[in-house]
Structures are given as C-alpha cells and as structure tokens.
N, C-alpha and C positions, 0 to 999 in steps of 0.2 A: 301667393299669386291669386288664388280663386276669394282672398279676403277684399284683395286690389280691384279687382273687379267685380264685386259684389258691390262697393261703393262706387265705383263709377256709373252701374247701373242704375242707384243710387241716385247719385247726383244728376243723372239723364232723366230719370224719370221725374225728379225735381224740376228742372228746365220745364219739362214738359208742360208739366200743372202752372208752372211761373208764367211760361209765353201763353198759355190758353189764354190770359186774361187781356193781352194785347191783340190776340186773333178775335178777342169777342167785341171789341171795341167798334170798330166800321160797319156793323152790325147793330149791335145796340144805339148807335149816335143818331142812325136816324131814326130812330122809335125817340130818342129823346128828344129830337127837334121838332119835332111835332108834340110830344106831350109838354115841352115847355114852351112854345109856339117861337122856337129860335131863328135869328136870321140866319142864312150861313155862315157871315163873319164870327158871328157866337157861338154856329156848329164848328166853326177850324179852330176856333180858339180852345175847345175842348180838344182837340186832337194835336193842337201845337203841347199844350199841359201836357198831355198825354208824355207825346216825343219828349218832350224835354226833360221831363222827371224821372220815365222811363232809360233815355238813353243816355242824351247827352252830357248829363252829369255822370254817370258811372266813372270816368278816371277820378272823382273823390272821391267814389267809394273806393274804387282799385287803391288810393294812395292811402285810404286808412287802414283800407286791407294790408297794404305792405309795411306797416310800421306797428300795428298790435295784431294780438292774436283775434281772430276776427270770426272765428269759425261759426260764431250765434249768429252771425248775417243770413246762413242757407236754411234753418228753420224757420227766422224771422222773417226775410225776405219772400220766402214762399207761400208762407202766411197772409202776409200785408197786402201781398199782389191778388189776391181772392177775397181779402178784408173788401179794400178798395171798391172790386166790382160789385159787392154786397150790398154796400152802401149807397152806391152809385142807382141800383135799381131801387133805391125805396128813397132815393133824396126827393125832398119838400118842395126844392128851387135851384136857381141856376148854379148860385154858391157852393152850395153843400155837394151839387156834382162835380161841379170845378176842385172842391176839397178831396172829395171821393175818389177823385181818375190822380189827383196827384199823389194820393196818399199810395193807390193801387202800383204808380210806376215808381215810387220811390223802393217799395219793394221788390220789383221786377230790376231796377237798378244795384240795388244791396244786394243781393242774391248773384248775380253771374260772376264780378270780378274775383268774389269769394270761394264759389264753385271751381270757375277756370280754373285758379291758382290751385285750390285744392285736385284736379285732374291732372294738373300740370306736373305736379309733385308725387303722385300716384302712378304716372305713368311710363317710369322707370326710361327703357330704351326705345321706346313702342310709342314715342309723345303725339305722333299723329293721329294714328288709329286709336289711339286714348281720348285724345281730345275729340275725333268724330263720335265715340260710344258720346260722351256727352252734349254737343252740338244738336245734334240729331233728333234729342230730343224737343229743345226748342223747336225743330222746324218742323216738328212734328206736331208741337201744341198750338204754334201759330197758323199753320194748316188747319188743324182740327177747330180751329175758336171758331171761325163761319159756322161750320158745322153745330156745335154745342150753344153757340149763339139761335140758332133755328129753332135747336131742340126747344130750348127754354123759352123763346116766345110763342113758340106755340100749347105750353105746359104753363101757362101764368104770367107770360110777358116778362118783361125786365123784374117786376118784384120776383120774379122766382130765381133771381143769380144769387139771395143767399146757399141757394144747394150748393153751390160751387166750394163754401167754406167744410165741407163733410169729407169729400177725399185730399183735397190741400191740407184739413188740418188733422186729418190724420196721419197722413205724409207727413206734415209737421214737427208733431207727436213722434214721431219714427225719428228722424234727423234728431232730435235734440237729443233724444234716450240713445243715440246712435254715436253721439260726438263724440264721449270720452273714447270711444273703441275708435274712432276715425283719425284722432290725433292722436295713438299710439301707431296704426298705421302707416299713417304719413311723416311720424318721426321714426320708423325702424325701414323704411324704404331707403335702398340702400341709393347714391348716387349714380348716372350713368357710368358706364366703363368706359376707358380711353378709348374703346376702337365702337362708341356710339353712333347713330345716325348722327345725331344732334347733340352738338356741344355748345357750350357758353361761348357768347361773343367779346372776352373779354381783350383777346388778342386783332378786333380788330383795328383798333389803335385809331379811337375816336368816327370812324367811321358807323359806328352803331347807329349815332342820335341822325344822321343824315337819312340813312339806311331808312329806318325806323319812318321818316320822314316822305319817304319814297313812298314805303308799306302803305303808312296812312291814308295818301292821295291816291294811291291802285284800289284799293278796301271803299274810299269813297267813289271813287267813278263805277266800282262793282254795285256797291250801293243804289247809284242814280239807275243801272243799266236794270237791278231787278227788280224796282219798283216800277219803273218805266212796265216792264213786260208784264209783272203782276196787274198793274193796273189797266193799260191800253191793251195788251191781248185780248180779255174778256168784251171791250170797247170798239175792238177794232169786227170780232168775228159776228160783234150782236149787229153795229149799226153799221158796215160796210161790206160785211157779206150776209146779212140777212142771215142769221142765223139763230137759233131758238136761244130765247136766256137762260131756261136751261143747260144745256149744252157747250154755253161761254162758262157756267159755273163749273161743268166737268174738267170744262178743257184747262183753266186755272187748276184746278183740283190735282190734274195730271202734272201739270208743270209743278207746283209744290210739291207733290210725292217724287217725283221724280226728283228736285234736288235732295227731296232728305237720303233719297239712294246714293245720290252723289259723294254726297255726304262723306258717308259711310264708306265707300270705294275710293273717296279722293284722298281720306286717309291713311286708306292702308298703303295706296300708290306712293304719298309722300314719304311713308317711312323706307321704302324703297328706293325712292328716286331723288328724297328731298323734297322742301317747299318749295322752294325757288323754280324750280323745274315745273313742278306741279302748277303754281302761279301761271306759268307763261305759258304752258299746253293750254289749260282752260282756258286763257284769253287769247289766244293763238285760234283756238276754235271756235269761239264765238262771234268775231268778225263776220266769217261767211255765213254762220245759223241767223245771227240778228239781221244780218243783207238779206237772207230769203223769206224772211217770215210773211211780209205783206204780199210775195209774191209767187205763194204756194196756196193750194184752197184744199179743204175738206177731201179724200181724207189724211191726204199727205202732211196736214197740219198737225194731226194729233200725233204722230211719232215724231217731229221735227218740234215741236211744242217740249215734248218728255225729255228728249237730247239737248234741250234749251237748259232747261233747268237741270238736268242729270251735271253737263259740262258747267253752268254758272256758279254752283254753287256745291265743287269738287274742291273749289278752293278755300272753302269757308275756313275749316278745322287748320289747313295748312299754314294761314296768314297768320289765323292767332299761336302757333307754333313758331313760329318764325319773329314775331314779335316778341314773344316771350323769351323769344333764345337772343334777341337783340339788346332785352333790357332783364337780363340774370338776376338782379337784385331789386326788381320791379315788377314783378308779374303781376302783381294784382295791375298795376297802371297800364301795364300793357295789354291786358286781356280786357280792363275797362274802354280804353281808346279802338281797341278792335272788334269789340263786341257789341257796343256803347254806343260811343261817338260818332266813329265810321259808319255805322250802319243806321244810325240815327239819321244821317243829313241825306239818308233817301230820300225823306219826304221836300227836302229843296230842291234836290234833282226832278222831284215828280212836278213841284210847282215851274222850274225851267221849262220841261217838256210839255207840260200843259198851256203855257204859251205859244209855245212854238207850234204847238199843234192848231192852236184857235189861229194860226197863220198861216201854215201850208196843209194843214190836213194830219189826219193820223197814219196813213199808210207812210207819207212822209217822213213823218216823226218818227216811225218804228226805222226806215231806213237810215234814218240820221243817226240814233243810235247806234250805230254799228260804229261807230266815232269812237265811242266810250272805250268799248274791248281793244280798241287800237290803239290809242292813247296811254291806257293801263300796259299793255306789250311793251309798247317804246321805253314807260317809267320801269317796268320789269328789268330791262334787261339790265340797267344799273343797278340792280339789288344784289348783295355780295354772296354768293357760296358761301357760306357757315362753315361748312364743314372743309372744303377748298382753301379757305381763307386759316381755319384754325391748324390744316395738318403739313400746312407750307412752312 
C-alpha cells in the first residue's frame, strides 16, 4: 500500500513539473511578442501550437499508450515539456519557437495518458481519491507557472527558463531509475473486488461508447465554463470594478488553489458517492455561483470566487474515472480524451466568449455562462450509474 502511494505521489509530482511549463506559457508569450516584434495573429498561432500539441492530440498518445508497454512516456514526457521551454527562451526566430512550444507540448501530451493509466491501475478500490493524489498536481503546476514565469523574468528574462530543466530532469532521472520498480507494482496490484465502488462497464451492453460520448461533451462545456472564469474574472474585477491588477492576480490565484482543493475533496466524495453523482452536485451548484459572480463586489467576491473553483473543478478526477471505467480496455484513450482533448477546446470556448463579450459586455458574458453548468446538468443526467447498471 505505502509502495502504491509513493508512486502516485510520484506521478503527481510529475504532473506538476509537466503542467508548470503550460502555466508559464501566457506569461512568456508576451515577452516574446515584443522580442520578436509579433503581430497578434502570430502571438495566438504560438498558443494554438501550444493547445494543439499539448492537448488535443493526447488520445494518440492514450492509444499507443494502450497497445505497447509505454511506461518511458512519463520520464520522457516530463522531460521534453521543460526541454521545450528551454529552448523557447533562447530561440533566434519565430520558427525555432514555433519548434520549441511544440516540441514542449508533445511532451506535456506523452506524459498524462501514460501517468493517468498508470494511477488508474495503482489505484486499486480508491480510483477517485487515486486519480485526484495525481490530478492535483497538474493544477497545481499550472497555477504555479504565472508564478515561476515572474520569478524567471525577473532573474534573466525568458533566457533564464533553461533552470527549469535542473528539477524536471532530475525528476526525470528519478522516474526512469524508478520504472522497473513501478511495473512490478502495477503488475502485483491485485484487481478490484466484486463489492468495488467502481467496476468495468462491460455489462453495459454497448451503452458505453454513447455514455462516454455524453462524458465528453459535459468535460467540454466544463472546459469552456473554466477558462471563461479563469480568464474574464481577473478582466471583469480590473476593468469593471476598478480594481487593483494586483489583486485581479490574487483573486485568479484563489480561484486556482481553490480548485486544486477541490480537487482533492471531490475525489474522496466520488469514491463514496460515485462519479456520476459527483458530476451533477458540481454542476448543479454552479449554475447559481456563475449567475452571481458579476453581481456580487468586493469582499463577497473573494469567498464566492474560491467556492467557484473549489465546486468546478471537484469534478475533474471524477470524469476521468468514469471514463476510464466506460472504456476498460482503453484507458490510456480515455484519460487522453478527458485530460487532453476535453480540456484542450477551452481555448474555443474562450475565443466564443470573447465574442460575445465584444457584443454585450463582460458582466454579461460572465451571466450567460451560467448556460454551460446547465447544459452539462441536463447531458449528466443521461449518464449511466456504473455501479447501478453493473450490480442489476
């Protein structure tokens, strides 16, 4: 047991160092569009690379993941993700960053489907609160990348992100010396037992791929709804309530730590209650948190901000549980599409929103939102009990 968790801890702190390099990104981009004197359109075209390398290819890494032994992905990939930004801060030209950010997300993409699957399998009857120990970490690193992104431009600008390669690739170093011990692990881990939270969906007699299909589209409208808050919260408190930029950067800060708490609690809830359950409380409660946001001020905002993100992102660990339990002989694809994909097509949600905003306003925009959690509720409730479905 304390072997099982030592690796997961493991593998979370892995996430961690992986997502920094995606949190340090909206930070560095615009140091680099001034130092290569970019138009915008060639600053989003570094951040679409980014997205697309990063997320939305991950179900091919998930599906190579699920057909060879793949386990050199969570050294490699860890690595590569910190290579990436390395080279990024000391590239010559536009190319070589455009080579750099994509090199960086192919790694941040290698690395999760392989991770997931490996917590998946580690995590015996406990798959929720398993899979949050390693969730958590990411949202931890991508939290912290602003952060570590400051640090470094203020210690040397963008050429100082080779440091970043010195605790990634000693972590590295660690994971690789680590694998042979981890795949005896994961192969002397026994199966769940019959009276499990979570069982295979093998009994739901083709309902799976539909299911599964549901999952995706709830995962992407969560997607649109926390990029939306990530990005107009801080938007909405600087330029509509006068408020210090400073303190638009706490108030983000809060909302991110607050879901990694989420995190963590929304896990342990599922293994009690189930995902599905779990799914639909969070989106159940966010309806009225996103209706009051623009209509609450300082300081009522900052605890209604941390409940924002505590309840959004409760559901994180649980969907990719749920997934994984809908495609038994796929986990890597399904922890790619849920980690990956879903969460990749934020930034199309962000570019809808941003529209819609330049037409009625942001206080607007942030009510309209509240569409999404609703939406996600109504496709919930068609989502099948697993465990309901398998002990009928």
């Amino acid at each position: 047991m304390k072997q099982k968790r030592r690796f997961l801890y493991l593998l979370s702190l892995g996430h961690l160092l992986t997502d920094l390099n995606q949190g340090l990104l909206p930070i560095f981009l615009a140091v680099y569009k001034e130092q290569f004197m970019l138009s915008y359109t060639a600053a989003s075209l570094v951040a679409f690379i980014s997205n697309f390398s990063s997320s939305v290819i991950q179900p091919l890494f998930g599906f190579w993941s699920d057909r060879r032994e793949s386990r050199w992905m969570l050294p490699t990939g860890c690595f590569l993700a910190a290579l990436g930004m390395a080279i990024a801060g000391w590239a010559p030209n536009y190319l070589t960053l455009l080579f750099a950010v994509f090199l960086s997300g192919l790694g941040i993409a290698s690395y999760h489907p392989e991770a997931s699957k490996t917590a998946h399998h580690l995590s015996g009857e406990h798959q929720a609160s398993s899979m949050a120990i390693f969730s958590v970490g990411g949202n931890l690193g991508f939290g912290l990348g602003p952060l570590v992104a400051a640090f470094l431009l203020s210690h040397g600008g963008t050429k100082s992100s080779p440091l970043l390669l010195f605790p990634t690739g000693l972590l590295a170093a660690y994971l690789w010396y680590s694998l042979p011990s981890l795949g005896k692990t994961v192969t002397n881990v026994s199966p769940p037992s019959p009276g499990s939270v979570y069982r295979k969906a093998d009994g739901l007699h083709g309902r799976g791929t539909k299911a599964l299909m549901l999952l995706l589209i709830i995962v992407i409208l969560r997607s649109w709804l926390h990029a939306g808050m990530t990005f107009y919260i801080p938007f909405y408190f600087t330029n509509y309530l006068g408020g210090d930029p400073v303190f638009s950067s706490n108030l983000l800060g809060i909302f991110l730590v607050a879901g990694a708490l989420g995190t963590l609690v929304g896990g342990h809830l599922a293994d009690r209650w189930g995902p599905r359950r779990l799914i639909l409380l969070s989106m159940a409660f966010m309806i009225p948190l996103v209706f009051l946001l623009p209509h609450v001020r300082p300081p009522w905002l900052y605890p209604l901000v941390a409940v924002s993100g505590f309840v959004l992102i409760s559901s994180f660990s649980p969907s990719i549980v749920l997934a994984q339990n809908l495609m038994p002989g796929h986990v890597g694809i399904a922890s790619g599409l849920m980690i990956g994909f879903a969460v990749g097509t934020g930034g199309l949600g962000l570019t809808i929103l941003g529209a819609i905003a330049d037409t009625v306003g942001v206080p607007q925009t942030l009510s309209l939102m509240s569409v999404l959690p609703v939406a996600a509720l109504i496709l919930g409730l068609f989502l099948p009990d697993v465990r309901r479905a398998l002990s009928a």
